[in-house]
C-alpha positions in Angstrom: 0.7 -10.3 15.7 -0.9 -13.6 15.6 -0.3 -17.0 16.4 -1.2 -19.5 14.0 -2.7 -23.0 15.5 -2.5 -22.2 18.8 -5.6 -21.9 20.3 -6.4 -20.5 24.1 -6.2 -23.3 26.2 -7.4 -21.3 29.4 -5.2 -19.5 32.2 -3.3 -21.4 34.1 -2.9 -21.4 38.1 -1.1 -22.7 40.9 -2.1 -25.5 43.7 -2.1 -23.9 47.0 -1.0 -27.9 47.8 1.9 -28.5 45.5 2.9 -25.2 44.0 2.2 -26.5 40.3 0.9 -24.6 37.5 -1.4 -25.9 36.0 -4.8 -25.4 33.5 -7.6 -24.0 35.3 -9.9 -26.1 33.8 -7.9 -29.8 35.8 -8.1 -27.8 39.3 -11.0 -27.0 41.7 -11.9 -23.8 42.9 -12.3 -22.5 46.6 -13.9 -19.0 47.0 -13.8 -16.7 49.6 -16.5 -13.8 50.0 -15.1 -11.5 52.1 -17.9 -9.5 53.1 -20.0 -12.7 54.7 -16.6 -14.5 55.9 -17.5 -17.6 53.8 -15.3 -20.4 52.0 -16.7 -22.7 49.8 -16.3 -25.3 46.7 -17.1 -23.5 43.5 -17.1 -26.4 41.4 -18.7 -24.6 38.4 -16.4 -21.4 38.7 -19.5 -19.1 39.2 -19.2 -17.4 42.3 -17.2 -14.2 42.8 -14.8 -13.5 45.1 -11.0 -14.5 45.6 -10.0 -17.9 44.2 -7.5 -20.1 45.5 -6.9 -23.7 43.2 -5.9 -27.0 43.8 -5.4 -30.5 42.2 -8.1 -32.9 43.8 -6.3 -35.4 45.1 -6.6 -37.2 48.5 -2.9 -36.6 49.1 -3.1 -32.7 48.2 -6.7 -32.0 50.4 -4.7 -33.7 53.3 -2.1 -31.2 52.4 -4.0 -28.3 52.5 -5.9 -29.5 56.0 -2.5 -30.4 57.6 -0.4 -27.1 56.2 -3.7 -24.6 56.5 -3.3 -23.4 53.1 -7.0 -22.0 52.8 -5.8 -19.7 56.1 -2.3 -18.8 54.2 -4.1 -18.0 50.7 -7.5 -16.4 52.0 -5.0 -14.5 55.1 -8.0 -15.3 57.7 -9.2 -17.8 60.2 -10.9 -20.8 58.8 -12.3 -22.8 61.3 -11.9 -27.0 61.5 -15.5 -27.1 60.4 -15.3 -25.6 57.7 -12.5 -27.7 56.5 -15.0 -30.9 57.6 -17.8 -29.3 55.5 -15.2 -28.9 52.4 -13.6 -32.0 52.8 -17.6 -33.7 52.8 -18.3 -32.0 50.0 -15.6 -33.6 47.8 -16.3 -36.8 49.2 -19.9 -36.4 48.0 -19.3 -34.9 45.1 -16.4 -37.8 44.4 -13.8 -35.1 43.5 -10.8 -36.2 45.0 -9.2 -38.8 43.1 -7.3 -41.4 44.2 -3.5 -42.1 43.8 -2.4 -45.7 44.2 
């Protein structure tokens, strides 16, 4: 069976800030390779390993530094720095968006 006029919008996931689910394709991507202990932004969704998703916004990356989410989702030890290098990589890259 079919459906007619709907087409595959993507999978959606949650934010490890807010708990919404959203489209893949409005969230970033962290990924954590297991075998060399490294997280990182996978902006372009092209690196394999586990995922985790969020909504980049200021408020929500201040979430996830202040709750540890990466360390609740990824279940290991993620040092301060390599929150800093994240959090200087959106900032770079202009990711977060502002709420006013």
């Amino acid at each position: 069976m079919t459906k007619i006029g709907k087409k595959n919008s993507g999978f959606n996931r949650k934010c490890i800030a807010t708990g919404l689910v959203v489209p893949e394709n409005q969230m970033l991507r962290f990924d954590y390779n297991k075998n060399e202990n490294i997280i990182r932004l996978d902006v372009n969704r092209e690196l394999k390993g586990r995922g985790a998703y969020f909504i980049a916004t200021e408020d929500n990356w201040n979430t996830v530094v202040r709750k540890k989410c990466l360390n609740k989702t990824f279940r290991t030890a993620v040092s301060k720095e390599t929150y800093e290098k994240i959090e200087q990589e959106l900032k770079e890259g202009l990711w977060l968006k502002r709420i006013d």
